[in-house]
N, C-alpha and C positions, 0 to 999 in steps of 0.2 A: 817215809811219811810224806803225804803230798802237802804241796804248800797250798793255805785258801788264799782266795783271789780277793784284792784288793775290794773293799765296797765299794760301787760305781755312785754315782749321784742316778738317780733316777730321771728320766727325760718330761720335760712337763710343754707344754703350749697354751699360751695366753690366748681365753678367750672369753665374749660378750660376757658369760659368769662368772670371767674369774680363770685367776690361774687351775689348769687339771693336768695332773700328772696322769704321765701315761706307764701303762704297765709293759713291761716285757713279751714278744710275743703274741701281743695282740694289739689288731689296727686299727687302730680309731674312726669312728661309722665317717662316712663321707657322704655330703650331698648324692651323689648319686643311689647310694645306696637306701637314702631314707627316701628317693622320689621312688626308686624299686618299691620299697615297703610300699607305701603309700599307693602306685598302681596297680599291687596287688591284690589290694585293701578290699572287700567287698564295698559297695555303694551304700552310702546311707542316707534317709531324707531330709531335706534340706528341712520342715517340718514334720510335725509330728500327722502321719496319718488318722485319715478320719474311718471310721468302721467304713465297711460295706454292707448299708441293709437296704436292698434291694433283694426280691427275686428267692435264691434258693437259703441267700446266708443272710435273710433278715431273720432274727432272731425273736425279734417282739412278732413277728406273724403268726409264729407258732403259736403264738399265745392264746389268738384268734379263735371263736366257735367256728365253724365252719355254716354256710349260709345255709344250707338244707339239713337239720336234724331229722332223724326218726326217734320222734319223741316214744316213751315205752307207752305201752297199751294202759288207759287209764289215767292218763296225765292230762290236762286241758291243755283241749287245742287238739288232740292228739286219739 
């Protein structure tokens, strides 16, 4: 029969929040690693974009008659 191994205390490191135990195994995110994240990050707006209506992508233009109708036969004016 094998013998089990003594329970170890678990490894922990003080910090800004507070004591956090660290797990076996795996290694605790480091500065470098969250500036990684973070340059990999796509860009986001500093504020919030304003539409584009101008041109092909205003939207209320389409709304627009267009300035030369052909009115149908028998309609005033027309």
């Amino acid at each position: 029969m094998s013998e089990a191994l003594p329970p170890t205390a678990p490894a922990c490191e003080p910090t800004e929040a507070g004591l956090q135990w660290l797990i076996g195994g795996i290694a605790p995110i480091s500065l470098g690693d969250r500036l990684r994240l973070r340059a990999a990050a796509p860009l986001e707006p500093v504020r919030p974009q304003r539409p584009c209506d101008i041109g092909l992508f205003d939207l209320n233009a389409r709304a627009q008659l267009d300035l030369f109708t052909k009115l149908p036969p028998g309609a005033p004016g027309g």
